[in-house]
C-alpha positions in Angstrom: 0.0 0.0 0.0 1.8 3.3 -1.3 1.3 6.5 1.2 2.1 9.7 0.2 1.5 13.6 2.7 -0.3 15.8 1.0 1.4 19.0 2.4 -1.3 22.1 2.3 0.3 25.8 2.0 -2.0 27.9 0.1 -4.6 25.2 -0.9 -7.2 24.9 2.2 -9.7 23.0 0.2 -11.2 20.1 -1.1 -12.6 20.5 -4.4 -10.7 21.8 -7.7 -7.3 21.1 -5.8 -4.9 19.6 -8.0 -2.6 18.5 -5.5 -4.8 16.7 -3.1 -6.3 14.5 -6.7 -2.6 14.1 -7.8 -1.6 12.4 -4.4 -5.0 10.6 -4.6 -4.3 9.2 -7.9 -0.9 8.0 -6.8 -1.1 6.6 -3.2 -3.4 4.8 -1.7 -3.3 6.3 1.5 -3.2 10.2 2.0 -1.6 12.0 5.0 -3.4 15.7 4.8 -0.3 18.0 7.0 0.2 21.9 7.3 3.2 22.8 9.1 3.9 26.0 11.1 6.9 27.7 10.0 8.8 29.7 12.6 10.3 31.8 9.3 7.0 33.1 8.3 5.0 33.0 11.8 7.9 35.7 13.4 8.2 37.3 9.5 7.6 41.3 10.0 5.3 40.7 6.9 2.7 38.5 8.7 -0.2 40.3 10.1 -2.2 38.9 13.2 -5.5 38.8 11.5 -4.5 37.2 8.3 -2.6 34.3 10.8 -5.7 34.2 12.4 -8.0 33.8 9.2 -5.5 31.1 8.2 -6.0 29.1 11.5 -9.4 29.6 11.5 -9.4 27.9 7.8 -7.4 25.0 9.0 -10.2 24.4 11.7 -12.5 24.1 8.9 -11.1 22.2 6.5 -10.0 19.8 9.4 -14.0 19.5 10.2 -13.6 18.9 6.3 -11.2 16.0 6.6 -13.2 14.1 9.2 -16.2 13.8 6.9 -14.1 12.2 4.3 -12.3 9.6 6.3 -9.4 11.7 6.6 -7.5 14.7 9.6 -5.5 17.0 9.8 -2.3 16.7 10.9 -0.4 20.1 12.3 3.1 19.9 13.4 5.4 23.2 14.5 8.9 23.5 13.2 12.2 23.9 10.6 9.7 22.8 7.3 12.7 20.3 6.3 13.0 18.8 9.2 9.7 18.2 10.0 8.9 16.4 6.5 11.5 14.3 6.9 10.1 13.2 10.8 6.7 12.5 9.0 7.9 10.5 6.0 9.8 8.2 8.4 6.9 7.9 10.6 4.5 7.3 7.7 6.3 5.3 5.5 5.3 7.4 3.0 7.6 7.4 -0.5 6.5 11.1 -1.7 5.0 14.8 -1.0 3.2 16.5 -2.7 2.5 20.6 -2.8 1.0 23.3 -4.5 3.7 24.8 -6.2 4.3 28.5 -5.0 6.2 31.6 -6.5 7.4 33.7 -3.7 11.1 34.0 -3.4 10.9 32.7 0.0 8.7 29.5 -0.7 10.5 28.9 -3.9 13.7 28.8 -2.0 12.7 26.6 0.8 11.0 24.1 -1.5 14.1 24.1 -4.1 16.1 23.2 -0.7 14.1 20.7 0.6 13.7 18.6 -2.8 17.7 18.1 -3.0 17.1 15.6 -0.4 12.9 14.5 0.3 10.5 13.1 -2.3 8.7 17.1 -3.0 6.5 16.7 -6.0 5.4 20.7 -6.7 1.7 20.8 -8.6 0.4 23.5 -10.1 -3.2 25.0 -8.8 -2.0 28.4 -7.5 -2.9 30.4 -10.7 -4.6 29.3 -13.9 -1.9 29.8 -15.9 1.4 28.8 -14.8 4.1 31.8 -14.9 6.1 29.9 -17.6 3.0 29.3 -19.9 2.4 32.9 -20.8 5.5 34.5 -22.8 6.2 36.4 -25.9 7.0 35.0 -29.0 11.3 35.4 -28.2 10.4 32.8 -24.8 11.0 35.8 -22.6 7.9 37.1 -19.6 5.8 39.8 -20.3 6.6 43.1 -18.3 3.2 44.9 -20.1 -0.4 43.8 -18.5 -2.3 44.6 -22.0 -0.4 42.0 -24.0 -0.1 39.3 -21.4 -3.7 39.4 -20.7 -4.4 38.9 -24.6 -2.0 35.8 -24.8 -3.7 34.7 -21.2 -7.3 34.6 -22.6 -5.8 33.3 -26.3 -5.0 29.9 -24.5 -7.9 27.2 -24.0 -10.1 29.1 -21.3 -11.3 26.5 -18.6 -14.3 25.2 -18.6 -17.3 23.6 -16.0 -16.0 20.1 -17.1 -11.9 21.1 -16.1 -13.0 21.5 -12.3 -12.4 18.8 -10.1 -14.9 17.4 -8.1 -14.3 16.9 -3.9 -12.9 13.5 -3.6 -15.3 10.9 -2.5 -13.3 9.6 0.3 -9.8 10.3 1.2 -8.3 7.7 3.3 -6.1 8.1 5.9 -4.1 5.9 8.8 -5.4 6.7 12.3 -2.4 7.2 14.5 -0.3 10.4 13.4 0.5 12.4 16.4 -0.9 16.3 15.8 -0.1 20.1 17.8 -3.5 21.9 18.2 -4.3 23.9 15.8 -3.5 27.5 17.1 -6.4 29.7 19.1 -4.3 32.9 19.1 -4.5 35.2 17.4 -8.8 34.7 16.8 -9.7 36.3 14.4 -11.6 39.4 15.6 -15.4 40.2 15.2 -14.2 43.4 12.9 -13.0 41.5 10.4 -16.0 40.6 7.9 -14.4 37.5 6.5 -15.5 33.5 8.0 -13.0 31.5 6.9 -14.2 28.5 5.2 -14.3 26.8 1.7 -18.1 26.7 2.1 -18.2 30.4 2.9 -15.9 31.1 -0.4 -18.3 29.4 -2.5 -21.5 30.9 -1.2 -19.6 34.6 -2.1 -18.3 33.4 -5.4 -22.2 32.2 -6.3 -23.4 35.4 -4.5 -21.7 37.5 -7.0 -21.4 35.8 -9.9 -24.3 33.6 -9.6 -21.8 30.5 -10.3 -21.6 27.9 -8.1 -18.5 26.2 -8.9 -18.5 23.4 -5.7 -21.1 21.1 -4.5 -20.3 21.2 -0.5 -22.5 20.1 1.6 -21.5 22.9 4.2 -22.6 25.3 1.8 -26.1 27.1 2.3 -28.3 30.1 2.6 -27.3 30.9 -0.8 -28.5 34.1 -2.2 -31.3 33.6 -5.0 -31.2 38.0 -5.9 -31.6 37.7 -10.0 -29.1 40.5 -10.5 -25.6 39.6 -9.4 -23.4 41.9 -8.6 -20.5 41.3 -11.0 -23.2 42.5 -13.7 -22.9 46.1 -12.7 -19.2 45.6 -11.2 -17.6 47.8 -14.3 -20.2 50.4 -12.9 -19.5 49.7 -9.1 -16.1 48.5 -8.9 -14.5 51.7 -8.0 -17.2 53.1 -5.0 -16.1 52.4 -1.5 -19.3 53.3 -0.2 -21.0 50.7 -2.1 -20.9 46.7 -1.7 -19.6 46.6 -5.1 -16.6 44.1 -5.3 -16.1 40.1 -4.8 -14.6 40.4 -1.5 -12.9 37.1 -2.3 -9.6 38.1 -2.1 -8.5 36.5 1.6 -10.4 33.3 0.1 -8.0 33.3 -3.4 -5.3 34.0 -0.9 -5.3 30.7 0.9 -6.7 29.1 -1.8 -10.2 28.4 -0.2 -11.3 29.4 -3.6 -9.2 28.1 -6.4 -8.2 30.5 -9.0 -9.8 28.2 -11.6 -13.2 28.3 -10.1 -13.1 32.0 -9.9 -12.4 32.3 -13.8 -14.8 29.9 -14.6 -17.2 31.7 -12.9 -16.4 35.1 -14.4 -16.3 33.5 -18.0 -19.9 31.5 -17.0 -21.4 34.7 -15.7 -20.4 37.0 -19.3 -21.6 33.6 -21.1 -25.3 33.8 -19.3 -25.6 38.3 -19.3 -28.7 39.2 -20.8 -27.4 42.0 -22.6 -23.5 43.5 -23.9 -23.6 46.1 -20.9 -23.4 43.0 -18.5 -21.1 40.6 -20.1 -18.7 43.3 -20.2 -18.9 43.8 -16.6 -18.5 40.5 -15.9 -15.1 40.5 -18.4 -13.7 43.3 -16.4 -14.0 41.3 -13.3 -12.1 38.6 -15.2 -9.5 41.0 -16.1 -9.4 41.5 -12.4 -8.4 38.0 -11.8 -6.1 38.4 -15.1 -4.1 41.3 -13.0 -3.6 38.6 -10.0 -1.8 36.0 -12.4 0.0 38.7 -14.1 1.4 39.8 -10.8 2.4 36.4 -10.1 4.1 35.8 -13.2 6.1 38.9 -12.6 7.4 37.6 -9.0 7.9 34.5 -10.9 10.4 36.0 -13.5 11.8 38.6 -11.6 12.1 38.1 -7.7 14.2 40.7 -7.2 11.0 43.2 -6.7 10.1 42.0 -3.0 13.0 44.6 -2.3 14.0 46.3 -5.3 12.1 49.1 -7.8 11.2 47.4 -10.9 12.9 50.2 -12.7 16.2 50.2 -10.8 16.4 54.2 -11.5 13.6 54.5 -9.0 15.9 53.1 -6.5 17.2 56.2 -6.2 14.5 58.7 -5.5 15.7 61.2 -2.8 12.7 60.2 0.2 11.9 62.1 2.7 10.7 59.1 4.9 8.9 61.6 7.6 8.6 59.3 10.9 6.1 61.5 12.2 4.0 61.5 8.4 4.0 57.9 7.9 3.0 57.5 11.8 -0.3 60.4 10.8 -0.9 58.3 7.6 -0.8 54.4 9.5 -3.1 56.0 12.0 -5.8 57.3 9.7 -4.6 61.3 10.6 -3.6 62.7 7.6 -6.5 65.6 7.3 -7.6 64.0 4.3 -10.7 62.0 4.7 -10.7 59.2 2.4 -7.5 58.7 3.2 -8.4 58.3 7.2 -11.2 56.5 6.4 -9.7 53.7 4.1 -6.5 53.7 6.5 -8.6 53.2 9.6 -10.5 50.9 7.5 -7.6 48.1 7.1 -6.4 48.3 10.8 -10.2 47.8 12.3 -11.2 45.1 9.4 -8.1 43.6 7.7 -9.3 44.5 4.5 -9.6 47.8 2.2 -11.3 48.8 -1.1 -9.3 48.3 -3.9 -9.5 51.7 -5.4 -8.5 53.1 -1.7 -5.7 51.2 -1.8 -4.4 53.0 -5.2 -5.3 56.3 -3.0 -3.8 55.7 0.2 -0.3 54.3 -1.8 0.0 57.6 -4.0 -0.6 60.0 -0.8 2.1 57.9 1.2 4.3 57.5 -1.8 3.9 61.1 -3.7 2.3 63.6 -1.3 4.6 62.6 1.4 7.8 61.5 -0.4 8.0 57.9 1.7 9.4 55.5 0.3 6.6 52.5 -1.1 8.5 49.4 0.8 7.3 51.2 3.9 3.6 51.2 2.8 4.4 47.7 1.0 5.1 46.1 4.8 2.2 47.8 6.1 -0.5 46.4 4.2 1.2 43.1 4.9 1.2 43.4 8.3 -2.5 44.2 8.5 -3.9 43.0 5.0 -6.2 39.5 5.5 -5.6 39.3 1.9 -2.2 40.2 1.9 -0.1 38.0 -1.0 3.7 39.3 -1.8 2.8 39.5 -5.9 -0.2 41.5 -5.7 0.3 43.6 -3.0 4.1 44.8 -4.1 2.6 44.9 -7.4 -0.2 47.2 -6.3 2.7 49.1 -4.8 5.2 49.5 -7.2 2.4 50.4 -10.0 1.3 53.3 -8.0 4.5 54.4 -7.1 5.7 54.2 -10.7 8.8 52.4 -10.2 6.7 49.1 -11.5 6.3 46.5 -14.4 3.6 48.6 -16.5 3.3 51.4 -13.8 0.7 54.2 -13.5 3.2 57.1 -14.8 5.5 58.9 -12.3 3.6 62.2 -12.8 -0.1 60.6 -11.8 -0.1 61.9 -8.2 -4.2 61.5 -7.3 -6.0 63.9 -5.7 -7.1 62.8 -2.5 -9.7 65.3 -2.3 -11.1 64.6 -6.0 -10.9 60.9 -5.7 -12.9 61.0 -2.2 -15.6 63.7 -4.6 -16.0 61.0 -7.1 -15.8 58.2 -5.6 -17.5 58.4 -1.9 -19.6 61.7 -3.9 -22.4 61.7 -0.3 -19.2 61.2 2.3 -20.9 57.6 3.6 -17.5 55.8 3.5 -15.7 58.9 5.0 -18.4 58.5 8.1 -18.6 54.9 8.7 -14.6 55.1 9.4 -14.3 58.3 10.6 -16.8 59.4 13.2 -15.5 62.5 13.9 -17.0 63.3 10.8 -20.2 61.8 10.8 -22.3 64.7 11.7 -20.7 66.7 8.5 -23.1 67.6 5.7 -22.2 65.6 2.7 -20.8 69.2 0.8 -18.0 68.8 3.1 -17.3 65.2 3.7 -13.9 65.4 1.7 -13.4 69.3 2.4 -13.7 69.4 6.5 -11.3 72.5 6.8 -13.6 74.3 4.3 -16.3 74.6 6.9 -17.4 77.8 8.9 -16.1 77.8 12.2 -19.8 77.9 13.2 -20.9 74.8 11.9 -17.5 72.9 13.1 -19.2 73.5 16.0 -22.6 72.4 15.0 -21.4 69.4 14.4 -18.6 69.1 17.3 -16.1 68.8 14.8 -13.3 71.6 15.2 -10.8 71.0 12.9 -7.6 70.9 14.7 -8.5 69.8 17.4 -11.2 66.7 16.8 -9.8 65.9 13.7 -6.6 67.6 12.0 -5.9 69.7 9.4 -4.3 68.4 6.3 -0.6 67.5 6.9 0.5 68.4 3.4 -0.8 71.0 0.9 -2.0 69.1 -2.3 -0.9 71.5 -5.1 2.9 71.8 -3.0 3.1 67.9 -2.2 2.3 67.1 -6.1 5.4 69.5 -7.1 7.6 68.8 -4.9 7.0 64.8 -5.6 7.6 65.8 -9.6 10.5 67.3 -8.5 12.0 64.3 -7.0 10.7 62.2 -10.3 12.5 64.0 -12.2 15.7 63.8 -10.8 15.7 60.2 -11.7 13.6 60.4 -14.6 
């Protein structure tokens, strides 16, 4: 009887999951095992509330594991080490993973297969990052073109997903550690971690359901999903506009496969053009995710590096006492506050905040992105190395296929347009909340008379802008251009 571990990283599920089906098809016995690093767990880029999402996930796809015949097994330690202790006390002849691109996983798994059985499967991304090139064999660096080679490749269909395995049989006996209680995951953040839970948002939104789990109910029957008027919505923080499957993509509660089938199912069923488009930009979306990847894949260098070297060299100000007002949600500018206060309290932030937020830290106060990058980390539930220092570098401009070094966004304008009645700004920032919607993004503008109407006196409940706009956009051209 062969045995082989299946050894989960970023795959906490049962159905589409390469891996575990790969093992299945090759042993006859499967040993399901996570194992706690002590380099990530003590890593300054870990946040509490993403570890705590990711141990709440293990505790369901344990539950998971019992109804199929099979546990969890959890063990604490060097990764090598630990492998090696559980092939010897399984007898098992092999291992196999989810194949990852960080330059930290990529470098502990290259290590560990000089001497263990590792068998790396792909899963993490549709595409792998060596299946999309140009015609010379070398990556893309440009979104517009990769994405047209992405979607020229056979798209996947209903039939490619793989169903949740029957039965996966494992020998009783393997000692296991608890599975973590601390850090729980706070009532703030808005995300239950479960496969069932990431397949009763993908069906909410898209109307797809791409898993038949039993664990999976009180599934929303509203005709018009919301990726059909995403295009329209994606880019309002006061509206319930997005997925909000990010953290479940992350950890691979939601398979990356599932979520484009989905997308390409949901522009296949519109009723009319306006709606299949919105339901292509959404895959574009998910396009953008493997294009980050690929880019960490090919160049690794860009967890600490500019993109564009010359960047490397912008003169930053790096202001303690600015990058302590912008962590804390003080800058004076309210969408700013409000998204910043937003990803401490809930582990998450709007997408188009996040583009805001970066360009204020990065351009209005000269600090250099790798400070903001770590930040997010720390406190993102969703946070993953490719899209997050791809997020970063793009804004900052020093990025594969960056917004241009002159785009410095308005923070005023953006909160206008996007947040135009100021409901964002006052769920997250309740010293405004009393503000009439004219001056939601403009607090300073107000008559001293109604800052007190509203107990709101600026400079003292809530602070004046720390920069001037129209100075901090020069000044940050300034600095462009001396490495332009």
């Amino acid at each position: 009887m062969t045995k082989a571990l299946w050894w989960i990283r970023r795959d906490l599920r049962l159905a589409d999951n390469q891996t575990l089906v790969t093992a299945l098809s090759q042993a006859d016995h499967i040993y399901p095992i996570f194992i706690l690093d002590p380099n990530l767990l003590e890593s300054a880029y870990v946040g509490q509330k993403r570890l705590a999402f990711l141990f709440d996930g293990l505790r369901h796809l344990s539950a998971q594991l019992k109804v199929k015949g099979s546990y969890l097994t959890v063990r604490h330690g060097d990764v090598r080490t630990e492998l090696k202790t559980l092939l010897s006390e399984t007898g098992a002849d092999a291992i196999y993973a989810q194949e990852d691109v960080s330059p930290y996983a990529r470098r502990r798994d290259s290590h560990i297969a000089e001497s263990l059985p590792l068998r790396l499967i792909p899963g993490l991304t549709v595409r792998h990052p060596t299946a999309v090139l140009k015609a010379d064999g070398k990556p893309y660096t440009v979104f517009t073109p990769y994405s047209r080679t992405w979607k020229k490749q056979p798209l996947p269909q209903p039939k490619d997903l793989l169903p949740v395995p029957e039965r996966i049989p494992t020998p009783q006996g393997l000692r296991s550690l608890p599975i973590p209680t601390e850090p729980a995951l706070p009532d703030t953040v808005p995300f239950p971690a479960s496969e069932a839970e990431a397949q009763k948002r993908l069906q909410n939104f898209t109307g797809q359901l791409q898993a038949q789990l039993h664990l999976v109910s009180k599934i929303s029957k509203k005709q018009q999903k919301p990726i059909y008027s995403y295009a329209e919505e994606r880019d309002r923080p006061d509206l319930d506009g997005t997925s909000c499957l990010s953290p479940y993509l992350r950890f691979g509660m939601l398979s990356a496969r599932q979520a484009v089938v989905a997308a390409i199912e949901a522009a296949d069923k519109a009723s009319n053009h306006p709606a299949a488009d919105s339901a292509a930009v959404w895959l574009n979306e998910l396009i953008w995710r493997e294009f980050y990847m690929a880019i960490l894949y090919h160049f690794p260098r860009v967890r600490g590096y500019s993109f564009r070297e010359k960047y490397d060299r912008l003169p930053w100000l790096n202001d303690e006492a600015d990058f302590s007002a912008w962590c804390q949600g003080q800058t004076g500018y309210p969408i700013v506050d409000a998204a910043m206060r937003q990803l401490v309290e809930s582990g998450w932030m709007h997408n188009r905040t996040r583009m805001i937020v970066a360009s204020f830290l990065v351009k209005h106060l000269l600090i250099d992105w790798r400070w903001g990058e770590r930040f997010f980390m720390m406190h993102l539930v969703d946070g993953d190395p490719a899209a997050n220092n791809g997020g970063w570098q793009w804004t900052a401009g020093t990025g594969t296929d960056a917004a241009p070094y002159f785009r410095v966004f308005n923070p005023t304008r953006q909160g206008q347009k996007f947040d135009p009645e100021g409901e964002y700004v006052r769920r997250w920032v309740p010293e405004l909340a009393q503000l009439p919607a004219k001056f939601s993004h403009t607090p300073w503008q107000m008559p001293t008379q109604l800052q007190q109407k509203v107990n709101c006196l600026i400079g003292r409940d809530y602070p004046q802008p720390i920069v001037d706009h129209k100075s901090a956009r020069q000044r940050a051209l300034e600095a462009y251009n001396q490495v332009k």
